[in-house]
C-alpha positions in Angstrom: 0.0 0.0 0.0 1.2 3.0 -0.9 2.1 5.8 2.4 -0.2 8.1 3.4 1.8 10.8 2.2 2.4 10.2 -1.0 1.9 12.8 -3.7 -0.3 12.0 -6.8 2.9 11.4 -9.2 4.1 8.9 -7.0 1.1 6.9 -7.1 0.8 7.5 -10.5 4.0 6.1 -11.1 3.5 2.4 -11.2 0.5 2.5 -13.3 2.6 4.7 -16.0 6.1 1.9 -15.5 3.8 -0.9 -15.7 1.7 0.7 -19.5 5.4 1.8 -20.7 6.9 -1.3 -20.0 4.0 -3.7 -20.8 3.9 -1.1 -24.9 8.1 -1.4 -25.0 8.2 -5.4 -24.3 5.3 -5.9 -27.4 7.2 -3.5 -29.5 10.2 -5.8 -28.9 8.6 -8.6 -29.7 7.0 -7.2 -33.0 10.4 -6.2 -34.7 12.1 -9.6 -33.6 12.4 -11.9 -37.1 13.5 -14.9 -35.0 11.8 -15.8 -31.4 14.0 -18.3 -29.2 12.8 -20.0 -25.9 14.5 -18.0 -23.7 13.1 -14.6 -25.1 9.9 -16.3 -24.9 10.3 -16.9 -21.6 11.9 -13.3 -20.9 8.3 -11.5 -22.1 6.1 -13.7 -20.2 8.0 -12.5 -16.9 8.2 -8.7 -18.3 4.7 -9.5 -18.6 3.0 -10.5 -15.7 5.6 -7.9 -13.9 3.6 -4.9 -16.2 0.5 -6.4 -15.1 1.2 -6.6 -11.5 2.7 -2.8 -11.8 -0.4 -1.6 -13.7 -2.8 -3.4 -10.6 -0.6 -1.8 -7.6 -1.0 2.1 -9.4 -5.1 1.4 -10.2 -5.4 -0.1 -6.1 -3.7 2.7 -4.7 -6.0 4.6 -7.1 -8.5 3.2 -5.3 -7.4 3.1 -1.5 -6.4 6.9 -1.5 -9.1 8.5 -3.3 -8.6 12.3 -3.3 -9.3 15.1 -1.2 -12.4 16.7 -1.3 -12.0 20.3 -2.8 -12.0 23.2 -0.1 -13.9 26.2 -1.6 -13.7 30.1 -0.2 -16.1 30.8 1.6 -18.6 33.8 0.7 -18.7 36.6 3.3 -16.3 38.0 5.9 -14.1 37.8 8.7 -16.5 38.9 11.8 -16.9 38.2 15.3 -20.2 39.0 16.8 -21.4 38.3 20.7 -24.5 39.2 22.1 -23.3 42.4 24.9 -26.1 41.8 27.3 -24.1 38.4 28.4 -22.1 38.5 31.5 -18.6 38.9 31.6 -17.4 35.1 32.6 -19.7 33.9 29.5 -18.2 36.6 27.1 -14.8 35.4 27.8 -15.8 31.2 27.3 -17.4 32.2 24.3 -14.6 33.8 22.9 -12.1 31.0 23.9 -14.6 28.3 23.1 -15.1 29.8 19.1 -11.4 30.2 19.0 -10.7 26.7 19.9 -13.1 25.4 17.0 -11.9 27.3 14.5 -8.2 26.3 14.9 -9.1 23.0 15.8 -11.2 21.3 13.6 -12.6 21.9 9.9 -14.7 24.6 10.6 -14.8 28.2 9.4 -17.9 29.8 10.2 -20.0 29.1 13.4 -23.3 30.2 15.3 -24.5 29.5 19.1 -28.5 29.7 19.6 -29.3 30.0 23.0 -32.7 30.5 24.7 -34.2 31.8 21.9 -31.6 34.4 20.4 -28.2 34.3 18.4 -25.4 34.9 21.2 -22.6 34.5 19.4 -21.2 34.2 15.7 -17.8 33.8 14.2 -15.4 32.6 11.6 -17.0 33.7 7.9 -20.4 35.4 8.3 -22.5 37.3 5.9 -25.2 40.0 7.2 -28.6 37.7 7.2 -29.0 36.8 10.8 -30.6 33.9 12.0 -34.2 35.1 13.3 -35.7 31.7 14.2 -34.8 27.7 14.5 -35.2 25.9 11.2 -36.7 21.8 11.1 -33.3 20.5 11.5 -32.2 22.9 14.2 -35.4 22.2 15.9 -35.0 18.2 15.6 -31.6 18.5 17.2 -33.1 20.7 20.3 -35.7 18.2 20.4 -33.9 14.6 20.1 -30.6 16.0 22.0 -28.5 14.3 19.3 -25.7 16.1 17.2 -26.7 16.2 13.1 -24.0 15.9 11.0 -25.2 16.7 7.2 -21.4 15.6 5.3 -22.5 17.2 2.2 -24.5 20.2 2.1 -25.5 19.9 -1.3 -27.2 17.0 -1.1 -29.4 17.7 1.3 -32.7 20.1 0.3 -33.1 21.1 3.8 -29.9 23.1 3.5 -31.9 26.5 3.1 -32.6 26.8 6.4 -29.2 27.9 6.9 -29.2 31.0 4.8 -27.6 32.8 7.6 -24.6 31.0 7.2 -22.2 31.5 3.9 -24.2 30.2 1.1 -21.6 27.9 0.1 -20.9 26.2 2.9 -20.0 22.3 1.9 -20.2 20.4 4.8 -22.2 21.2 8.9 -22.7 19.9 11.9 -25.7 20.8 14.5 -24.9 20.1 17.9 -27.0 20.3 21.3 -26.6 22.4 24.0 -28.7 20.8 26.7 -28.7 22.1 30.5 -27.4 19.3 32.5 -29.9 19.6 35.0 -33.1 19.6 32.8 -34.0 15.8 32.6 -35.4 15.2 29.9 -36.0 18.3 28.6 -35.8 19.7 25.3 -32.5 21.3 24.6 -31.6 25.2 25.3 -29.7 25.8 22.3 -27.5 24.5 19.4 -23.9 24.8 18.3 -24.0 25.1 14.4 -20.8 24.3 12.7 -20.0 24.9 9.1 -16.9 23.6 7.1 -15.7 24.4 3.5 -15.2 21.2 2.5 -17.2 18.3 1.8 -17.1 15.4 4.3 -14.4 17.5 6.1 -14.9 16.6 9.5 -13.2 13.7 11.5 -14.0 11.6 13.8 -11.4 13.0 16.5 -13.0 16.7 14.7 -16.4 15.1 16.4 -15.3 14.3 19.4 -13.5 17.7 19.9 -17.1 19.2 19.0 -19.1 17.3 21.8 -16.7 18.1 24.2 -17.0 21.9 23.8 -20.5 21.6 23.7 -20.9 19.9 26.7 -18.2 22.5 28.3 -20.4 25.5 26.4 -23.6 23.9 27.9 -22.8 23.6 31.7 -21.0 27.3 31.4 -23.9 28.9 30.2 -26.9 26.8 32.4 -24.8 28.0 35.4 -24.5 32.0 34.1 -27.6 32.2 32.1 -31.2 31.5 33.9 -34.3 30.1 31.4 
């Protein structure tokens, strides 16, 4: 197998050895007015060597498909918080964005909380988000994280319109007060990357584990 660093030329590079040599050893045998055994047996091995050079290139063709394409997104740069949040939120907030930004895929972000935007950063563009669409809504009401890998092919992606409109790839997490058994949700962390199928699993577990910090933070600062 070929490493997981290699660039595209080198994994290329058997496929094109194995075509060049397979095209040179029937060339050969083409212009040759008399065949003996042992040339015979010569261009058999060459071959079955092309062939075997020819699979390895179209497997690792196969085993490292390639990188989804990141694409700019359309907006820019901001950082908005709500100001009638207390100080000690303000300040998690800020860290909290900061952290997912530089940590995983994402590169524009939104935090709904009891009913109102309180924070957005990364990429942003100037339509704010004014209500909860379905999928929001399902993730406040099931508690469980969404994670839609490729925007595109999902029709439900206009109810992010408050988010760069070519956003490739989101995840919609829960922000549930630890002490409300049972009860619907509080809020959502919305997470948007500008690639297709760009988060990771470690990039997932990252996520839940700032949402679950963001969640007890602002249950303890914020009353309902």
């Amino acid at each position: 197998m070929a490493p997981s660093d290699s660039s595209p030329v080198l994994q290329r590079l058997p496929l094109v050895v194995g075509a060049l040599g397979g095209m040179l050893l029937l060339i050969n045998r083409a212009f040759t007015p008399v065949l003996v055994t042992s040339q015979s047996r010569s261009d058999a091995l060459g071959i079955i060597l092309s062939a075997l050079l020819i699979l390895t290139g179209l497997l690792w063709q196969r085993v490292q498909p390639k990188l989804p394409e990141a694409v700019e997104l359309v907006g820019s740069e901001g950082f908005d918080l709500d100001e009638s949040l207390p100080e000690a939120v303000k300040l998690e907030l800020a860290w909290v964005t900061k952290l997912l930004l530089t940590n995983t895929a994402t590169r524009s972000l939104l935090i709904w909380y009891d009913d109102r935007v309180i924070a957005r950063r990364g990429i942003l563009v100037e339509r704010e988000m004014e209500e909860p669409g379905i999928i929001v809504d399902r993730v406040m009401e099931t508690e469980k994280p969404v994670y839609l890998v490729d925007l595109k092919l999902y029709p439900g992606r206009i109810e992010f319109d408050y988010l760069p409109e070519n956003i490739q790839g989101l995840i919609c997490h829960p922000l549930t007060d630890p002490s409300d058994d049972g009860e619907e949700s509080r809020g959502a962390l919305i997470l948007a990357a500008n690639a297709p199928r760009s988060y990771s699993e470690q990039d997932e577990a990252w996520i839940e584990a700032m949402a679950q910090k963001l969640s007890q933070t602002l249950a303890q600062s914020l009353e309902a």
